[in-house]
N, C-alpha and C positions, 0 to 999 in steps of 0.2 A: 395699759388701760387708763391710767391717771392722765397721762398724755392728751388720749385724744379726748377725751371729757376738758380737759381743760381747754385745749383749739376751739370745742367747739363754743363753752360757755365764749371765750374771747372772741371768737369773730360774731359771735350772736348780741355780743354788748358790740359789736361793731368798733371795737378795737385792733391795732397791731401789736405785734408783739414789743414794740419798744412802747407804746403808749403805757402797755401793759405791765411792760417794767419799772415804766418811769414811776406810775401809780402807786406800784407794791413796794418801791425804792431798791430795785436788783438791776442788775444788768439783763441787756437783751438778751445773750447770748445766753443766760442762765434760763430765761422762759424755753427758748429753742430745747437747750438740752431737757429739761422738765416735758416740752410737749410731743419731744423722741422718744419720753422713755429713757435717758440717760442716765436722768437723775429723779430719785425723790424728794420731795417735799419734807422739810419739818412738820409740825403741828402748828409750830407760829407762821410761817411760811403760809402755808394753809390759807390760814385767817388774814393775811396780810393781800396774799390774792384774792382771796371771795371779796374783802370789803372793798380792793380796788374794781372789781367783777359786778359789784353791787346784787351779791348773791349770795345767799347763807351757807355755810359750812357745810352744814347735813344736809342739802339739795345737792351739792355736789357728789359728796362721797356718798348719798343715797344712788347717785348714778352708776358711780363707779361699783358699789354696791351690785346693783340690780346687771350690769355686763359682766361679772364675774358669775352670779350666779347663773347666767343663760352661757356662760361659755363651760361652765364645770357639762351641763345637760348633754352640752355637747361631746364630752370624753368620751 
């Protein structure tokens, strides 16, 4: 879920995903695994992409928030 909340925040700042690394200071290939679902985020992480995202923290994980609870509705 983190994943695709995150694709979408980044293509909606109209970034790629190495723009997006290059911002946060990661590699590309680290946003990829994060936006598969590969990999989680730190809490520093986090904040390192919201401020490259130029989006606050809790708007995002309000997201990811709000598609967990519509998918439990769905069990």
């Amino acid at each position: 879920m983190f994943g695709e909340e995150l694709r979408k925040a980044r293509e909606k700042a109209g970034l790629t995903q190495e723009q997006l690394a290059f911002r946060a200071g990661v590699h590309r290939t680290y946003i990829s695994l994060l936006e598969r679902d590969l990999k989680s985020p730190t809490l520093n992480m986090l904040f390192r992409l919201c401020k490259a995202l130029a989006i606050p923290a809790g708007k995002l994980v309000a997201r990811i928030e709000k598609r967990m609870n519509e998918n439990r509705g769905n069990d």
